[in-house]
C-alpha positions in Angstrom: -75.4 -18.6 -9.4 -74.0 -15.1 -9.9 -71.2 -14.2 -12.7 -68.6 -14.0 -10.3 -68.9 -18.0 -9.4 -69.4 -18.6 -12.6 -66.3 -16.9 -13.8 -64.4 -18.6 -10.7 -65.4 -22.4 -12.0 -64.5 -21.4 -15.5 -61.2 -20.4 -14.5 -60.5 -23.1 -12.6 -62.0 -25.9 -14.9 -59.7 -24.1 -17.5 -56.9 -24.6 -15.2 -57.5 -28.0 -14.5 -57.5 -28.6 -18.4 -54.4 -27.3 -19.1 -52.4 -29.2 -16.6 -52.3 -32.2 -18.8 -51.8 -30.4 -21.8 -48.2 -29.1 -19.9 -47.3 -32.4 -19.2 -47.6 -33.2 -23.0 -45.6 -30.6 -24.2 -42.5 -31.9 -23.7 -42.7 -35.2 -25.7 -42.9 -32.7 -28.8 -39.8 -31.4 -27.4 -37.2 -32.8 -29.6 -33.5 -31.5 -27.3 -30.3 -30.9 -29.1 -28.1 -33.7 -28.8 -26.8 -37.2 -29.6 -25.5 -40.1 -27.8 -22.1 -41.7 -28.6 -20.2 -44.3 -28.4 -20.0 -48.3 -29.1 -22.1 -49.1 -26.0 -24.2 -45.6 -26.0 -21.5 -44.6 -23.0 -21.7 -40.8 -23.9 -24.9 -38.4 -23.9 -24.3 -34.8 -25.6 -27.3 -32.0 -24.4 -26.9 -28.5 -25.2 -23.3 -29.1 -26.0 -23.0 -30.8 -22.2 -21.3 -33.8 -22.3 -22.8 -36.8 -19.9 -20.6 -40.4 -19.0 -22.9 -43.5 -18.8 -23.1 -43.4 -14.7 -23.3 -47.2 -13.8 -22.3 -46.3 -9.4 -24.7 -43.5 -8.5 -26.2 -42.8 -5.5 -30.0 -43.3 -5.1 -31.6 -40.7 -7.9 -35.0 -39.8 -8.5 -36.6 -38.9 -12.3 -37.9 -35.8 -12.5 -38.9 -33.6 -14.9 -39.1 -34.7 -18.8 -36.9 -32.6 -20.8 -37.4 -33.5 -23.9 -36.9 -36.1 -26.3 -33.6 -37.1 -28.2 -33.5 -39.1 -31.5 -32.4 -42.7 -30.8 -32.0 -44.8 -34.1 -35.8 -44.9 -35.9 -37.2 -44.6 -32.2 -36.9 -41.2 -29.6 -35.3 -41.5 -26.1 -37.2 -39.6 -23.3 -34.6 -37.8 -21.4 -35.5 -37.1 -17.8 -33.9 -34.5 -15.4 -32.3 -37.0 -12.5 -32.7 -35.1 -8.9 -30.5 -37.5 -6.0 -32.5 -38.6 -3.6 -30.5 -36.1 -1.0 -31.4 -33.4 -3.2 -28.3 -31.9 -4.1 -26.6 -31.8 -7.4 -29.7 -31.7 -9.3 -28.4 -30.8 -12.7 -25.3 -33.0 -13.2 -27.5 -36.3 -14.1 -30.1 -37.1 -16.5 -31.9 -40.3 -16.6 -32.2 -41.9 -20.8 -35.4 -43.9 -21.4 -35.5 -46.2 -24.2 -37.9 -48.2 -24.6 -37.8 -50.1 -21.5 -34.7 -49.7 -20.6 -33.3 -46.7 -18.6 -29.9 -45.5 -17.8 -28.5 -42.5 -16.0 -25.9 -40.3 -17.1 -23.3 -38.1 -14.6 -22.0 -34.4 -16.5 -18.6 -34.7 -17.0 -15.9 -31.7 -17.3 -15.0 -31.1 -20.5 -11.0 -30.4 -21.6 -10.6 -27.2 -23.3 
């Protein structure tokens, strides 16, 4: 085998490692934010304030963001895409434990 097959397998087998290690990352991502409210009904990201959203349309989970302190354990906080595509960054989908819920942006007063 010459040296420039070898150095083509190495690149890819290097490659093919790090795509896991990508996925990871983001569970070590701790996001800025809380949620609030008796019932959890608020979400606050990056100073973005999210409404428990209980009539959505269809919506997919996407990327992991991040994670977000919730009591002793961590919520995983999705990016929620709708399943027509549009309006990708006004939900986020809040995974605790087993239990899930997604959130709608909501305008903030001045």
């Amino acid at each position: 085998m010459n040296k420039r097959k070898k150095l083509v397998i190495a690149a890819v087998i290097i490659l093919l490692a790090a795509l896991p290690i990508c996925a990871i990352i983001p569970l070590f991502t701790t996001l800025d934010g809380e949620f609030r409210g008796a019932e959890y009904e608020y979400l606050i990201l990056d100073g973005e304030k999210y409404a428990l959203c209980t009539d959505h349309e269809p919506l997919i989970r996407g990327a992991l963001l991040g994670t977000l302190p919730y009591g002793s354990e961590k919520a995983l906080i999705f990016q929620a895409i709708p399943a027509s595509g549009e309006n990708e960054s006004e939900y986020v989908y809040a995974l605790i434990f087993k239990d899930g819920a997604y959130y709608k942006k909501i305008e903030q007063s001045p």
